[in-house]
N, C-alpha and C positions, 0 to 999 in steps of 0.2 A: 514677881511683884506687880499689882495691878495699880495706876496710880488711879484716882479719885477726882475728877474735879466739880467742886462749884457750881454748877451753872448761874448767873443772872442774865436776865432781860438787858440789853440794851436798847437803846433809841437816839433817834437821831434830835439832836437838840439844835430849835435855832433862836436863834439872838442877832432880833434884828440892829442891828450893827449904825444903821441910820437915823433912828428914834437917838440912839443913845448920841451919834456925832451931831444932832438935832439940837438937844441938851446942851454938850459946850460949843454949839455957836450961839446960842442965845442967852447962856448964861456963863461963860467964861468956866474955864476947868476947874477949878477950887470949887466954885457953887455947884457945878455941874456933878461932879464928883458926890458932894456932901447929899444932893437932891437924892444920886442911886444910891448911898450908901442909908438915907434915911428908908428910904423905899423896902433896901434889900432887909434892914434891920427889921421895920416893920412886918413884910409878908415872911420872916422866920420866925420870928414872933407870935405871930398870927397863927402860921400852921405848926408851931410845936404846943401853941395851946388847943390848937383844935385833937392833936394827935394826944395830948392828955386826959384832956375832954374824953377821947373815947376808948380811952382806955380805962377811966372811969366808971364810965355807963354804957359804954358797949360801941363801937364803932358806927354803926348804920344809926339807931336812934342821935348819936352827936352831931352825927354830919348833916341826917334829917332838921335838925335843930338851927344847922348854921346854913343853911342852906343860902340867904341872903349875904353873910359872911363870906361866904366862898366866892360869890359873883363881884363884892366889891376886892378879895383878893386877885382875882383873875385880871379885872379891869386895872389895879395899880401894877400886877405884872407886866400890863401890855404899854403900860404909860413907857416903862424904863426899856421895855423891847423885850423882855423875855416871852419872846413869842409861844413857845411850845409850853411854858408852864401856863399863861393867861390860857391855852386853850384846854389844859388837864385840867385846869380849875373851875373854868365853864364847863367840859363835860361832867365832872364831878357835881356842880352844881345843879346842871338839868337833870340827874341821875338822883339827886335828892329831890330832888320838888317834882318829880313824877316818882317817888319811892321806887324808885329803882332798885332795890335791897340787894339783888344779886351781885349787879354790876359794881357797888358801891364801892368794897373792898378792893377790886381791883384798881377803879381809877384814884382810891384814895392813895395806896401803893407807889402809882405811877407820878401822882404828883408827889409823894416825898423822893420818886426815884429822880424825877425830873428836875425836881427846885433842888436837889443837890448839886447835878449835873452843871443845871443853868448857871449857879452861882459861881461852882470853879471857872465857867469861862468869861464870865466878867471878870476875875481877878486876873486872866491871863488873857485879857486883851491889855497890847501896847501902850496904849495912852495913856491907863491908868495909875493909880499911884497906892491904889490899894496896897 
């Protein structure tokens, strides 16, 4: 019997860790918290409607479309530290507004593979109460 496996992509995810201990020193843990949780709720929000969106009307044209959208999700990733997704969402971004068509599919991919990733390690950092 031959087993079968799966393959996915992996990547190394990072969360910068100090942006976030940034947050509760300057706004106490409760604010601090509700700040990334507003953040996190927004940019899944954000990208399960853009992943509708092109599923819609075709991936490359929707993403073409949100191209501005994607650059302000990138920048509010970066605000809370999710490092690796602010930057799949700027390459995504500049991959739209130079019609990048090829590449598009792939980085869109990576940023849903990433902002999944990202998220479970916020809930399993220590401090929080997620």
């Amino acid at each position: 019997m031959v087993a079968i496996t799966r393959l996915r992509p992996a990547e190394a995810i990072s969360v910068d860790s100090a942006v976030i201990a940034a947050l509760f020193r300057a706004h106490g843990p409760v604010m601090a918290e509700d700040m990334l949780m507003d953040h996190v709720a927004e940019l899944t929000d954000r990208i399960g409607f853009l992943e509708d969106a092109s599923q819609r009307s075709g991936l490359t044209s929707a993403l073409v479309r949100a191209g501005a959208d994607l650059e302000s999700l990138g920048a509010r990733a970066a605000r809370i530290g999710l490092t690796s997704l602010a930057n799949a969402l700027a390459a995504t971004a500049e991959a739209a507004a130079t019609d990048n068509l090829s590449a598009l599919p792939a980085l869109w991919d990576r940023v849903k593979r990433i902002g999944d990733q990202s998220l479970v390690m916020l809930w399993d950092m220590p401090h929080l109460r997620m």
